[in-house]
Structure formats: structure tokens, C-alpha cells
TORTIKOL-101371 format. One record per atom (N, C-alpha, C): residue number from 1; atom name; x negated, y negated, z negated. Coordinates in steps of 0.2 Angstrom, whole numbers, padded with zeros to 4 digits, always signed. Layout:
N
<node><num>NUM</num><atomo>CA</atomo><xx>X</xx><yy>Y</yy><zz>Z</zz></node>
...
// end
This chain:
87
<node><num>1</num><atomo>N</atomo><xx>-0634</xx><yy>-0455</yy><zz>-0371</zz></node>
<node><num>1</num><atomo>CA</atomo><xx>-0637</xx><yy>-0460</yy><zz>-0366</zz></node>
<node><num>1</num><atomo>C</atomo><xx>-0631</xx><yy>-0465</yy><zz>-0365</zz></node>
<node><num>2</num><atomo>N</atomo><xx>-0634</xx><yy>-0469</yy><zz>-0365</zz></node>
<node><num>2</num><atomo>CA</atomo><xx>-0627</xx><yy>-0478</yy><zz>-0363</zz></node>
<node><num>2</num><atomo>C</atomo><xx>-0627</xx><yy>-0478</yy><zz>-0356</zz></node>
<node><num>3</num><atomo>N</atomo><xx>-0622</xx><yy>-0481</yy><zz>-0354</zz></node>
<node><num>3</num><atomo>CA</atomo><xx>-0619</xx><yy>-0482</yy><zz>-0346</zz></node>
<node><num>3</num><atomo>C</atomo><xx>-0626</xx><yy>-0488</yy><zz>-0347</zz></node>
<node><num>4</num><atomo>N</atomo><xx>-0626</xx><yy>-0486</yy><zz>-0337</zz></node>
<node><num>4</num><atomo>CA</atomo><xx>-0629</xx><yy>-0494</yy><zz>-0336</zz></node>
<node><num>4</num><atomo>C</atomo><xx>-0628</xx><yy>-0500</yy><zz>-0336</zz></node>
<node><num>5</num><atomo>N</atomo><xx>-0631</xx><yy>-0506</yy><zz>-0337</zz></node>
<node><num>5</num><atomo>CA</atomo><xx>-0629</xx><yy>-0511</yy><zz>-0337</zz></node>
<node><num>5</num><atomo>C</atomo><xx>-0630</xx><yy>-0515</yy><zz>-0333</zz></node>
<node><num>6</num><atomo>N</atomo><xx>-0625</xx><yy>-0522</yy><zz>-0331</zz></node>
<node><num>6</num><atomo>CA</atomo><xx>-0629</xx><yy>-0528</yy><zz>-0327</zz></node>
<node><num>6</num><atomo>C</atomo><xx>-0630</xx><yy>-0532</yy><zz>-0329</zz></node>
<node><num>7</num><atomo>N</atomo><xx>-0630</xx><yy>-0538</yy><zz>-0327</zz></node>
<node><num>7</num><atomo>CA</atomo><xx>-0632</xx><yy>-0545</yy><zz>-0329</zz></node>
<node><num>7</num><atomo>C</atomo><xx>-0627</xx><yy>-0551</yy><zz>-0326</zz></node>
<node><num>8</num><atomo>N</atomo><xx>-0621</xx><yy>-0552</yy><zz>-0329</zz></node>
<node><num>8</num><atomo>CA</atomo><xx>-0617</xx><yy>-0556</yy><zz>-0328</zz></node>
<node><num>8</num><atomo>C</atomo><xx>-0616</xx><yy>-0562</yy><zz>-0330</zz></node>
<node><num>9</num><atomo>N</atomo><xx>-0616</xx><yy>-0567</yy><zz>-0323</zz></node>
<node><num>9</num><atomo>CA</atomo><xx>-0614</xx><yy>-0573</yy><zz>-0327</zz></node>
<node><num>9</num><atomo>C</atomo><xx>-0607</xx><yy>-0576</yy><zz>-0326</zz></node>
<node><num>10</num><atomo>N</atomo><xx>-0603</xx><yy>-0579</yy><zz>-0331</zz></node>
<node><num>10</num><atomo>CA</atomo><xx>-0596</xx><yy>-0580</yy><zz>-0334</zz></node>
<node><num>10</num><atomo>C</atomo><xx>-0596</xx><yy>-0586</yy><zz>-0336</zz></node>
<node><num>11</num><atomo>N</atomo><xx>-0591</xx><yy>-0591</yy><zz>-0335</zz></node>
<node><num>11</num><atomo>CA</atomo><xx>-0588</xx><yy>-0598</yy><zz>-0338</zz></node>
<node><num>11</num><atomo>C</atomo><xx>-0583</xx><yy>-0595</yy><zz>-0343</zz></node>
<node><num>12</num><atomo>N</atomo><xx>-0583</xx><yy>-0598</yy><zz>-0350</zz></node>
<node><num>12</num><atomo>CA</atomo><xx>-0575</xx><yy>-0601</yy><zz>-0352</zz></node>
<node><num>12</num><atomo>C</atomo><xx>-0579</xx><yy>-0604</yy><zz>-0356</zz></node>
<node><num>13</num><atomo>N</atomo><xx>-0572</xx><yy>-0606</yy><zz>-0361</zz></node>
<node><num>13</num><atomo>CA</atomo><xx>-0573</xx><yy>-0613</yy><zz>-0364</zz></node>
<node><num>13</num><atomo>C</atomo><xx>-0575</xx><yy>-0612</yy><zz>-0370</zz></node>
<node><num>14</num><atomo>N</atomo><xx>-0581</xx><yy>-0620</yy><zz>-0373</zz></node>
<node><num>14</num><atomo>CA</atomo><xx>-0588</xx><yy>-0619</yy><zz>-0379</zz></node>
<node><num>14</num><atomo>C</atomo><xx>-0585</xx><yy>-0614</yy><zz>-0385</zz></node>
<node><num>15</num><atomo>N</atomo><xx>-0578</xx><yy>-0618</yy><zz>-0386</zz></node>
<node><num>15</num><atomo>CA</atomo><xx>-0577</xx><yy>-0617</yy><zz>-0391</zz></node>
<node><num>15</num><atomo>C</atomo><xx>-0574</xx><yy>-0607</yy><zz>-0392</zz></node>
<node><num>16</num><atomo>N</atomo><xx>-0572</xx><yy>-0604</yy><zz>-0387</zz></node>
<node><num>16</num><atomo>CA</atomo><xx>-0570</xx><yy>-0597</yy><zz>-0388</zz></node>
<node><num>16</num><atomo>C</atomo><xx>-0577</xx><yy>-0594</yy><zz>-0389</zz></node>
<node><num>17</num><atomo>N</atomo><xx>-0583</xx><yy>-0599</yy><zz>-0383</zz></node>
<node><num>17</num><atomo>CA</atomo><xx>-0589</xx><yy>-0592</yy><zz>-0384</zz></node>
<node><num>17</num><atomo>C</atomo><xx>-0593</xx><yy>-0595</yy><zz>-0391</zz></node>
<node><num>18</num><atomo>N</atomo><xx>-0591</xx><yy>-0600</yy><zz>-0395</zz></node>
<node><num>18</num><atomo>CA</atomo><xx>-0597</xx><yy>-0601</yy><zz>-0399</zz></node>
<node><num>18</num><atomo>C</atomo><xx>-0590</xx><yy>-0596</yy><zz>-0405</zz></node>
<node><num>19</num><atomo>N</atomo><xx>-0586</xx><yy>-0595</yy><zz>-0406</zz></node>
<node><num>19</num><atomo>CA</atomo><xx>-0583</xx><yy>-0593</yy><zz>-0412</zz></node>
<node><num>19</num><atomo>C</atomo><xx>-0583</xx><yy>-0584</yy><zz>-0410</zz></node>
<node><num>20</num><atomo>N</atomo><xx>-0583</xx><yy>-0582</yy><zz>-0402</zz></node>
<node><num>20</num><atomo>CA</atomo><xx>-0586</xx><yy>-0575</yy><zz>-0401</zz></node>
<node><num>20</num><atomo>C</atomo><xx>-0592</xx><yy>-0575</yy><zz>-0402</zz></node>
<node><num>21</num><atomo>N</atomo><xx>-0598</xx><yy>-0579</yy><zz>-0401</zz></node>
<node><num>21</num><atomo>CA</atomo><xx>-0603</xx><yy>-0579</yy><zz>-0404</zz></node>
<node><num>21</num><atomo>C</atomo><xx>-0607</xx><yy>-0577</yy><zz>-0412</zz></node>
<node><num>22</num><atomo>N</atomo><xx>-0600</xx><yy>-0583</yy><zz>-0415</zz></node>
<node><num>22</num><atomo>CA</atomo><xx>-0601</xx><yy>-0580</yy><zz>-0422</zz></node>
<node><num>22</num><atomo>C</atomo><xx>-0599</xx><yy>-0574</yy><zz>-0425</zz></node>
<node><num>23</num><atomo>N</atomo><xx>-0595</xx><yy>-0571</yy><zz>-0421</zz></node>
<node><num>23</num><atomo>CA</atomo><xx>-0592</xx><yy>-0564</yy><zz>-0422</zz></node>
<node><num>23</num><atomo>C</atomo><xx>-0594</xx><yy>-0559</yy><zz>-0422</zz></node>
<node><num>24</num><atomo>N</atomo><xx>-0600</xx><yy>-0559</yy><zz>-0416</zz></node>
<node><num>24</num><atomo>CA</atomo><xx>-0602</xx><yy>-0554</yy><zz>-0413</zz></node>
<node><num>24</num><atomo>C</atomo><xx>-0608</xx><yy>-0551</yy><zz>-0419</zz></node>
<node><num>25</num><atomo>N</atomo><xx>-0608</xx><yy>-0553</yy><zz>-0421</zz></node>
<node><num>25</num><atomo>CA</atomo><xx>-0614</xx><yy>-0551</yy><zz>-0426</zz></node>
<node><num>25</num><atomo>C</atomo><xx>-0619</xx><yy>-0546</yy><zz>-0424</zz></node>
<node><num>26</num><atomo>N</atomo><xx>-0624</xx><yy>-0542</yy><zz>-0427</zz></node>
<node><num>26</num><atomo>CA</atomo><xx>-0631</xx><yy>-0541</yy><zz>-0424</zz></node>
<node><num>26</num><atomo>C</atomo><xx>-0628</xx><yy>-0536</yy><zz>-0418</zz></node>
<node><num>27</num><atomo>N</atomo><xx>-0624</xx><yy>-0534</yy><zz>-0415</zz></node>
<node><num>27</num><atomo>CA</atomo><xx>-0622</xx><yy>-0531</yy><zz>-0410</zz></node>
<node><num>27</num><atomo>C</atomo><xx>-0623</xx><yy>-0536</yy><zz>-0406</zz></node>
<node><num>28</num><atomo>N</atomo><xx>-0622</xx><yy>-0542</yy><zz>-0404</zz></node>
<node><num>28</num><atomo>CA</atomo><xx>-0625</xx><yy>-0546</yy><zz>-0399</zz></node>
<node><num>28</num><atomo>C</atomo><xx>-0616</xx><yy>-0548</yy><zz>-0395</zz></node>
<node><num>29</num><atomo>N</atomo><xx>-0617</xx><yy>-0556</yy><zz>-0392</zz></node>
<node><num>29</num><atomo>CA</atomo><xx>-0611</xx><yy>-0557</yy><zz>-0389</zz></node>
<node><num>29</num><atomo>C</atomo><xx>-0611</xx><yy>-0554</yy><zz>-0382</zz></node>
<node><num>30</num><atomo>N</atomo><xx>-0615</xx><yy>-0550</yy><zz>-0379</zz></node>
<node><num>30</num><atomo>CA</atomo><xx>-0613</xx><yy>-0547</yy><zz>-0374</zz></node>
<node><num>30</num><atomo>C</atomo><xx>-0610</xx><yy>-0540</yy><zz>-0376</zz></node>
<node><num>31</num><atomo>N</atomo><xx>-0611</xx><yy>-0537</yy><zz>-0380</zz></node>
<node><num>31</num><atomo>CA</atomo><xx>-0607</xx><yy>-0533</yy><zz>-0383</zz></node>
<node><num>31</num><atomo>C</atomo><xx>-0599</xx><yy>-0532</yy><zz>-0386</zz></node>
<node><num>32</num><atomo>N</atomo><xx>-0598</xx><yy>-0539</yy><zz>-0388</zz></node>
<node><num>32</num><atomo>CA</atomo><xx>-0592</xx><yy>-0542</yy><zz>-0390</zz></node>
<node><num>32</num><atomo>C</atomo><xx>-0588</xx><yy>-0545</yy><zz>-0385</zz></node>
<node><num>33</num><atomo>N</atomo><xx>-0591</xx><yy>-0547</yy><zz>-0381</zz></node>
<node><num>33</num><atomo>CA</atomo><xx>-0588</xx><yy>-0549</yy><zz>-0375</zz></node>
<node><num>33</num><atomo>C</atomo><xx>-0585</xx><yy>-0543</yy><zz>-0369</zz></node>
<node><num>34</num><atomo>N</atomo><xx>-0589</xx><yy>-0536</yy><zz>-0371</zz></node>
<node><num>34</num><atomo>CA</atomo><xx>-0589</xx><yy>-0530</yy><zz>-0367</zz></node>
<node><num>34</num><atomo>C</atomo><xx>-0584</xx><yy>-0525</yy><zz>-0369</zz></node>
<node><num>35</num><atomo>N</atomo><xx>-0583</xx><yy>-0527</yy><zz>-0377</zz></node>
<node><num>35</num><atomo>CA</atomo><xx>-0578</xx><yy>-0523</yy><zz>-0379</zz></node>
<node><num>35</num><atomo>C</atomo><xx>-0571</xx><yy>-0526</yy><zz>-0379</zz></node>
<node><num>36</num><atomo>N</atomo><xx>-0572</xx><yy>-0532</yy><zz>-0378</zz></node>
<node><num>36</num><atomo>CA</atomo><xx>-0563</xx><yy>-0537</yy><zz>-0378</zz></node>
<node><num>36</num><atomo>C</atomo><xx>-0563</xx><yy>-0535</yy><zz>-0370</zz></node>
<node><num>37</num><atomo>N</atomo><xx>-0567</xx><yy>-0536</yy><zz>-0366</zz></node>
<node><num>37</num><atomo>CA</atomo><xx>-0565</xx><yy>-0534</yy><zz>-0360</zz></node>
<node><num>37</num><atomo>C</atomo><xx>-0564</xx><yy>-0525</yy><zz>-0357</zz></node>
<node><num>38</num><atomo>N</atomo><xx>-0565</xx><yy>-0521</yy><zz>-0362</zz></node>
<node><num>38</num><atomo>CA</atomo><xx>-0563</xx><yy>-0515</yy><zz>-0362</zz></node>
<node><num>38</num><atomo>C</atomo><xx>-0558</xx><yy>-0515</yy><zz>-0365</zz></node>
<node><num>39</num><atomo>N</atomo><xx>-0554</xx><yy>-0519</yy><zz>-0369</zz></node>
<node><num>39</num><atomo>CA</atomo><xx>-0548</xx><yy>-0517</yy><zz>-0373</zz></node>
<node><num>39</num><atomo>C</atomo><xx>-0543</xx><yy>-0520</yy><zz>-0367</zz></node>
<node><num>40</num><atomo>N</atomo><xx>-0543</xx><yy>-0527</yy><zz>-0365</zz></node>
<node><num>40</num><atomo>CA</atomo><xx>-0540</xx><yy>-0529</yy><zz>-0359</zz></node>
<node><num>40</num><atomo>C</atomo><xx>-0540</xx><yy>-0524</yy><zz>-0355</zz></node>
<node><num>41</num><atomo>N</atomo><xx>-0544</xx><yy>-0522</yy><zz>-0353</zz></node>
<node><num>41</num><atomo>CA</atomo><xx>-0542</xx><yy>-0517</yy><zz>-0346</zz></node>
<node><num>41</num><atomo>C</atomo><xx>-0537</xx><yy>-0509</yy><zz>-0349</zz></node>
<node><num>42</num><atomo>N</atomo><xx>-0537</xx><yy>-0508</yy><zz>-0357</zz></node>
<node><num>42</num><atomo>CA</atomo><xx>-0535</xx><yy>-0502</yy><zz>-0358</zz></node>
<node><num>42</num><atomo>C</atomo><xx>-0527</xx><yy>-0506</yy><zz>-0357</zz></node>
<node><num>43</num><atomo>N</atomo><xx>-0528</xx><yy>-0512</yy><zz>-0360</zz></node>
<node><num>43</num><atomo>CA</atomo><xx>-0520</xx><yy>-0515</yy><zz>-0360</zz></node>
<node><num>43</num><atomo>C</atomo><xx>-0516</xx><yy>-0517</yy><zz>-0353</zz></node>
<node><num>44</num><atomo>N</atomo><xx>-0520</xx><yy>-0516</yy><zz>-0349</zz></node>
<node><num>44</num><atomo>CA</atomo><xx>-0518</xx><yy>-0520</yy><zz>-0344</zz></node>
<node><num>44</num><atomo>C</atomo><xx>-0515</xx><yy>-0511</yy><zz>-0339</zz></node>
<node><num>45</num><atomo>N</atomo><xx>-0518</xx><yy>-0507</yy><zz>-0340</zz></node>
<node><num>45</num><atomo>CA</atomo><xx>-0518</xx><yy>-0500</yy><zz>-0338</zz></node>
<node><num>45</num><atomo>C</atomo><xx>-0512</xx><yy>-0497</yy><zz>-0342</zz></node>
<node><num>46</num><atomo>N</atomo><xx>-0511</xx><yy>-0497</yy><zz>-0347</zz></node>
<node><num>46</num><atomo>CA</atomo><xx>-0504</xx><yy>-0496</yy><zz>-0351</zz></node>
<node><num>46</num><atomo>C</atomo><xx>-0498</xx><yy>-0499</yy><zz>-0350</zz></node>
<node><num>47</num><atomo>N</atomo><xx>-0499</xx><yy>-0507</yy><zz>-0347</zz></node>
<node><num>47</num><atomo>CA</atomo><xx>-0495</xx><yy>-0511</yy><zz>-0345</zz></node>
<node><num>47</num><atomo>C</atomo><xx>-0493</xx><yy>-0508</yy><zz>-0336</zz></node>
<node><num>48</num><atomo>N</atomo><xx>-0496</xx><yy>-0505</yy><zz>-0333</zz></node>
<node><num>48</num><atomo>CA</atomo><xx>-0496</xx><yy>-0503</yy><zz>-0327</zz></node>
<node><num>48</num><atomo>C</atomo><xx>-0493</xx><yy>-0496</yy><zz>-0326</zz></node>
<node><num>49</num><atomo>N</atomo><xx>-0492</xx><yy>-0492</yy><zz>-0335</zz></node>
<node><num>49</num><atomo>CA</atomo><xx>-0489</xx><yy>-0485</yy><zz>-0332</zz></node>
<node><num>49</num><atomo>C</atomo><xx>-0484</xx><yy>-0487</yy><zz>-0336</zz></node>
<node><num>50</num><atomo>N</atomo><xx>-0483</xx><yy>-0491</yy><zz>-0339</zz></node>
<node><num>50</num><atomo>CA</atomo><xx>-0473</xx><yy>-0493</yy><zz>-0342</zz></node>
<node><num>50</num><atomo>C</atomo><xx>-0470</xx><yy>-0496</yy><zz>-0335</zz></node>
<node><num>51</num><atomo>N</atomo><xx>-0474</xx><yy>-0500</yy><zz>-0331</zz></node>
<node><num>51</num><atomo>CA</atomo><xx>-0470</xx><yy>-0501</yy><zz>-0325</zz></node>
<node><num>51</num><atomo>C</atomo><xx>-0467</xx><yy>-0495</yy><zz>-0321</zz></node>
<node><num>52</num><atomo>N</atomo><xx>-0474</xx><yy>-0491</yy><zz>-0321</zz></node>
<node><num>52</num><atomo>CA</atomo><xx>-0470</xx><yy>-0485</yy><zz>-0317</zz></node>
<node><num>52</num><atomo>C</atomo><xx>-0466</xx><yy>-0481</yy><zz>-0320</zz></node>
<node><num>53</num><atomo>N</atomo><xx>-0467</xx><yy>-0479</yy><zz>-0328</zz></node>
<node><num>53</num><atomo>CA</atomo><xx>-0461</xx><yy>-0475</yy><zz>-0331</zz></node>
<node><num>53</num><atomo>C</atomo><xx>-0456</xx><yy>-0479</yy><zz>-0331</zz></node>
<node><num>54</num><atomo>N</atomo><xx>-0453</xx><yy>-0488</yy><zz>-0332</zz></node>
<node><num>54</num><atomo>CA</atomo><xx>-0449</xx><yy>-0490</yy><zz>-0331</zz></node>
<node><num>54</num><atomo>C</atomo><xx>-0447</xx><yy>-0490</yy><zz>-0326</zz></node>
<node><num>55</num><atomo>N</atomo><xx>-0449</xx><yy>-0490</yy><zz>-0319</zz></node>
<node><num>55</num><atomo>CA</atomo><xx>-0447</xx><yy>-0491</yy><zz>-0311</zz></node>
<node><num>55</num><atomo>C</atomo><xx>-0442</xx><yy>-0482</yy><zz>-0310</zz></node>
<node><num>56</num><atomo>N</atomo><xx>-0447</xx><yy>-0477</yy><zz>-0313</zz></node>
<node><num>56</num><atomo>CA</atomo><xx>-0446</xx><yy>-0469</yy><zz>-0312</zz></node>
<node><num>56</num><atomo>C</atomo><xx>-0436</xx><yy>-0469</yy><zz>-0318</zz></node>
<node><num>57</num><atomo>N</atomo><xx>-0437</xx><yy>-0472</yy><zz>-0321</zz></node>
<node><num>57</num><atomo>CA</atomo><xx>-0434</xx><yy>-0469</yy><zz>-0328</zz></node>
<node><num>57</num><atomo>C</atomo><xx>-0429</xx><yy>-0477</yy><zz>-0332</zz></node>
<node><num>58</num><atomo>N</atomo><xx>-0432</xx><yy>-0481</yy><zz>-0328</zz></node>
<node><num>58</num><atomo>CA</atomo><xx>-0427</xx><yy>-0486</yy><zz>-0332</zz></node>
<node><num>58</num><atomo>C</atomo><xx>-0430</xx><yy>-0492</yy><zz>-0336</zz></node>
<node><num>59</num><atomo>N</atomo><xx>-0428</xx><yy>-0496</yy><zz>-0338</zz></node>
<node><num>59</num><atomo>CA</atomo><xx>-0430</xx><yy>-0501</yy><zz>-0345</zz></node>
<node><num>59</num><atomo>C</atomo><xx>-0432</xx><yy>-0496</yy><zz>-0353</zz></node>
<node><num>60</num><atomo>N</atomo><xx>-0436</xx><yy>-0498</yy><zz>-0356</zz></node>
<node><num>60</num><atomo>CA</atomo><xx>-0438</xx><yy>-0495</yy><zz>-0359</zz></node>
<node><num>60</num><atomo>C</atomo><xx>-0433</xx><yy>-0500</yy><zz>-0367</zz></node>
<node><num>61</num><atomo>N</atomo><xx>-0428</xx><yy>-0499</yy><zz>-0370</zz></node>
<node><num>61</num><atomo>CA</atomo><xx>-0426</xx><yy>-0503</yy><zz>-0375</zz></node>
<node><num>61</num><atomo>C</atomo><xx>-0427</xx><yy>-0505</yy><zz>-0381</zz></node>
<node><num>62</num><atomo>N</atomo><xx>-0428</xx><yy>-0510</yy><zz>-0383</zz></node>
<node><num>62</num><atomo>CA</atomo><xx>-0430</xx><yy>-0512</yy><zz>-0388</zz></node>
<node><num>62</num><atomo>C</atomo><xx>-0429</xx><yy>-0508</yy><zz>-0396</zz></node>
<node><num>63</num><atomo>N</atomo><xx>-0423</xx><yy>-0505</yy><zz>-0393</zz></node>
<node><num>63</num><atomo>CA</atomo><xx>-0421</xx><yy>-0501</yy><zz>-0400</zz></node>
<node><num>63</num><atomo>C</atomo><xx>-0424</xx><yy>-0495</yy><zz>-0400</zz></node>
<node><num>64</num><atomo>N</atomo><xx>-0427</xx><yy>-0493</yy><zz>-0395</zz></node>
<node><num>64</num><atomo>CA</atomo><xx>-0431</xx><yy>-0485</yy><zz>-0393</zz></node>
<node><num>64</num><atomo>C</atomo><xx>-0437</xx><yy>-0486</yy><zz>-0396</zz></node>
<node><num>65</num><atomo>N</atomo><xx>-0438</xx><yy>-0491</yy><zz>-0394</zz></node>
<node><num>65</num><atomo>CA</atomo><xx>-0447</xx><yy>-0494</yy><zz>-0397</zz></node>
<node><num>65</num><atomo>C</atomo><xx>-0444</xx><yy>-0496</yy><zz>-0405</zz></node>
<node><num>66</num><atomo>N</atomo><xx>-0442</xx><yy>-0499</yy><zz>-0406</zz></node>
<node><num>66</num><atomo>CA</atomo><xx>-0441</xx><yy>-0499</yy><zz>-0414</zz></node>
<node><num>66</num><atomo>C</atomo><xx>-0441</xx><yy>-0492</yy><zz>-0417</zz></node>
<node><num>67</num><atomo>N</atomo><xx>-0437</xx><yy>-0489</yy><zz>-0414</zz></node>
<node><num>67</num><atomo>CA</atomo><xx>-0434</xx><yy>-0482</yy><zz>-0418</zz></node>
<node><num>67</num><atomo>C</atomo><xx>-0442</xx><yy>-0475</yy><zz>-0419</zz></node>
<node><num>68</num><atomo>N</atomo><xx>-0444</xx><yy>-0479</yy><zz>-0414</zz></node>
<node><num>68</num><atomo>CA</atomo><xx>-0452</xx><yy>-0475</yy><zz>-0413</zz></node>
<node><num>68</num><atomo>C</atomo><xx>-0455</xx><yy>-0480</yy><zz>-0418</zz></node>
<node><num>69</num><atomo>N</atomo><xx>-0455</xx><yy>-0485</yy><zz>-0418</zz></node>
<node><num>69</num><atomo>CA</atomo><xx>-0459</xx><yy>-0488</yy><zz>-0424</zz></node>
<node><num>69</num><atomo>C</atomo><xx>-0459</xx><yy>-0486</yy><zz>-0431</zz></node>
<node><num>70</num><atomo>N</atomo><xx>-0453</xx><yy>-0485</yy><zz>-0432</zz></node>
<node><num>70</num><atomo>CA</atomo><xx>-0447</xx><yy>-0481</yy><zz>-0438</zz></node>
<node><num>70</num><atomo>C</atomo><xx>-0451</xx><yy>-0473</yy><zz>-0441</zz></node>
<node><num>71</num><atomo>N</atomo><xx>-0452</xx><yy>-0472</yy><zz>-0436</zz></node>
<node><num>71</num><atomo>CA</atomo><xx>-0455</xx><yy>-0466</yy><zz>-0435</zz></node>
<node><num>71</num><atomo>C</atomo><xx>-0463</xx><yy>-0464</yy><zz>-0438</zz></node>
<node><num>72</num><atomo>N</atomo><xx>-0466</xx><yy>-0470</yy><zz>-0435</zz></node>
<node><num>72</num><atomo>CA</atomo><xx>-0472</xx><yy>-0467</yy><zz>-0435</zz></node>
<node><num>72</num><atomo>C</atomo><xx>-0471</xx><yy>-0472</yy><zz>-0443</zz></node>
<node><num>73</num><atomo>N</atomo><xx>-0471</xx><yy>-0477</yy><zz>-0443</zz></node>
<node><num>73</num><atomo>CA</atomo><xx>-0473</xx><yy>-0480</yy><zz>-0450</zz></node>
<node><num>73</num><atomo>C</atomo><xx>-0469</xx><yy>-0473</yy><zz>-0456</zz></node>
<node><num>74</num><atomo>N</atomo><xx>-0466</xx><yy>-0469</yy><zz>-0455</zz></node>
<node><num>74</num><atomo>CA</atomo><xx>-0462</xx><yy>-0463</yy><zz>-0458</zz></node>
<node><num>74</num><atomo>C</atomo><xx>-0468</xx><yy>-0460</yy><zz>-0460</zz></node>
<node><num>75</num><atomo>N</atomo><xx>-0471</xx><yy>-0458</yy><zz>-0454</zz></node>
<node><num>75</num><atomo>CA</atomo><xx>-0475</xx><yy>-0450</yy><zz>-0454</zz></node>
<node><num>75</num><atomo>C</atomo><xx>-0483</xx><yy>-0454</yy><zz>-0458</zz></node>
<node><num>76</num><atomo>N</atomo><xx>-0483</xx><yy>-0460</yy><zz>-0457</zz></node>
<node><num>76</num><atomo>CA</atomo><xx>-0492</xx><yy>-0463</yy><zz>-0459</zz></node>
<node><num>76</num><atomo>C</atomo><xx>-0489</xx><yy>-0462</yy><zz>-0467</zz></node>
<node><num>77</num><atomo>N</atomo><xx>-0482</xx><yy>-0464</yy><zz>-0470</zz></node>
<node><num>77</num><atomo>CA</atomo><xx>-0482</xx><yy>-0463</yy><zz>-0478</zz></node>
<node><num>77</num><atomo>C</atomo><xx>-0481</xx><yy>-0457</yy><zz>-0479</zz></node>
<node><num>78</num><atomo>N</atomo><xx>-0480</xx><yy>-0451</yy><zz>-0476</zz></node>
<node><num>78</num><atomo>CA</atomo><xx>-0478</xx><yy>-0445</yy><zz>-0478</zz></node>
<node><num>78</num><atomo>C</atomo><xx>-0486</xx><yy>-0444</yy><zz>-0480</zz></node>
<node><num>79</num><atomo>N</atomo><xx>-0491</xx><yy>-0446</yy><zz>-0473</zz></node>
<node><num>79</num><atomo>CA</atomo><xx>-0499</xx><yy>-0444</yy><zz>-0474</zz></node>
<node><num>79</num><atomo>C</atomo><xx>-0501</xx><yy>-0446</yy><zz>-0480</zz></node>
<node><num>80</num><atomo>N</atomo><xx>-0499</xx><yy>-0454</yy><zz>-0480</zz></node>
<node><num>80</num><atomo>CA</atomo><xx>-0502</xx><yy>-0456</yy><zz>-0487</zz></node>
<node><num>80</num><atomo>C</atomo><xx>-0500</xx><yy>-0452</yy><zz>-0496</zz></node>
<node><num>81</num><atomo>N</atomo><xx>-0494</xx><yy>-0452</yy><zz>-0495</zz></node>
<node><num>81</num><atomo>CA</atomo><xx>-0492</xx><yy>-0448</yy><zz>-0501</zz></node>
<node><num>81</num><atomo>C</atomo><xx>-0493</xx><yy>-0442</yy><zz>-0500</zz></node>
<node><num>82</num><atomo>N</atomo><xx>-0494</xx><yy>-0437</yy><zz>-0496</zz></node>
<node><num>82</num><atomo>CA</atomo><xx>-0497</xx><yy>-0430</yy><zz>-0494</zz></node>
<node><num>82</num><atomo>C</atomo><xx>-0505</xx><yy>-0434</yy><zz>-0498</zz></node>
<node><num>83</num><atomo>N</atomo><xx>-0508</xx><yy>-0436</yy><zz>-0495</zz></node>
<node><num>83</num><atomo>CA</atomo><xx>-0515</xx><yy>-0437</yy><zz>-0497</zz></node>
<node><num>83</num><atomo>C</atomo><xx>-0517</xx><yy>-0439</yy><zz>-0504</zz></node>
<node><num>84</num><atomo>N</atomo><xx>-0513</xx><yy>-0443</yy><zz>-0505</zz></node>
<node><num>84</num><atomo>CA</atomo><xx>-0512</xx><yy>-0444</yy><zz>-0514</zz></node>
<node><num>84</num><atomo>C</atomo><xx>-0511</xx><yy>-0439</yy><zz>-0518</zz></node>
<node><num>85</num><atomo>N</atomo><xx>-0506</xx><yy>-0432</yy><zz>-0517</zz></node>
<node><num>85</num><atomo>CA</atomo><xx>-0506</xx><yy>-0428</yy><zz>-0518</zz></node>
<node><num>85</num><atomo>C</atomo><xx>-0510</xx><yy>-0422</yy><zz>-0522</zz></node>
<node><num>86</num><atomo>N</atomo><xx>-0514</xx><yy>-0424</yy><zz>-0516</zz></node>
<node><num>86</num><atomo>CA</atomo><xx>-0521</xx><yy>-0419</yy><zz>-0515</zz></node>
<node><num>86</num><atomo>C</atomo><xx>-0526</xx><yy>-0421</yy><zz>-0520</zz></node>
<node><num>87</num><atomo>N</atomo><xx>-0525</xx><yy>-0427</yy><zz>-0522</zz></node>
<node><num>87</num><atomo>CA</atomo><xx>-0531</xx><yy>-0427</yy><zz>-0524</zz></node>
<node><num>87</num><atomo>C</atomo><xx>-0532</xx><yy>-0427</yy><zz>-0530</zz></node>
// end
């Protein structure tokens, strides 16, 4: 079953909502416009627990976040070639 809905009205400008409208395709632009503003709120909730883990813990450094980036781009070709393997 879907969450309920409302019926909102919004201002921005022609041009963002007619190039979201083209996007939205048979989903509908209040769909498109539902899930950009779900993804904001997830980013803005992420941006609000680095505050705290930074405030608790420190600045978070750019070489740590690389070194995690390092990381992860590692383990996705490990999967890739693991899965090539397989097959």
C-alpha cells in the first residue's frame, strides 16, 4: 500500500519544471519532483550526522575520505572480476 498523499502547490522557475517535466516520464512530475525531494532530505540528514560525528570526533579528512574511496572502488573490481570469473 503507498503512503498517503497531498496536494501541493510550489513556485520555481519554467525552465527547471518544464525540463523536470520532460524527465518525469509516465511516472508523472509529481513523482519526480517527490523523489528529488526525498533524496534532498536523505542528503541533508547525512549532512547533519557528519556535523555531529565531526563536533564528537573531529574534521573528517580529505585523505580519509579518499583512502575510503580507494577502497571501495578496490572491492567493486575485486566483484567485478570475481563475477567474470564465474561465468
Amino acid at each position: 500500500m503507498s503512503e498517503p498523499t497531498q496536494k501541493y502547490s510550489i513556485t520555481m522557475p519554467r525552465d527547471i519544471a518544464e525540463a523536470a517535466r520532460a524527465r518525469s516520464g509516465p511516472s508523472g512530475l509529481s513523482s519526480y519532483v517527490a523523489a528529488a525531494v526525498a533524496r534532498q532530505i536523505e542528503r541533508d540528514n547525512l549532512n547533519d550526522l557528519i556535523k555531529v560525528a565531526e563536533a564528537e570526533h573531529g574534521p573528517i579528512m580529505e585523505e580519509e575520505v579518499q583512502a575510503l574511496r580507494d577502497q571501495l572502488h578496490h572491492a567493486r573490481e575485486q566483484q567485478r572480476q570475481g563475477g567474470a570469473d564465474a561465468a
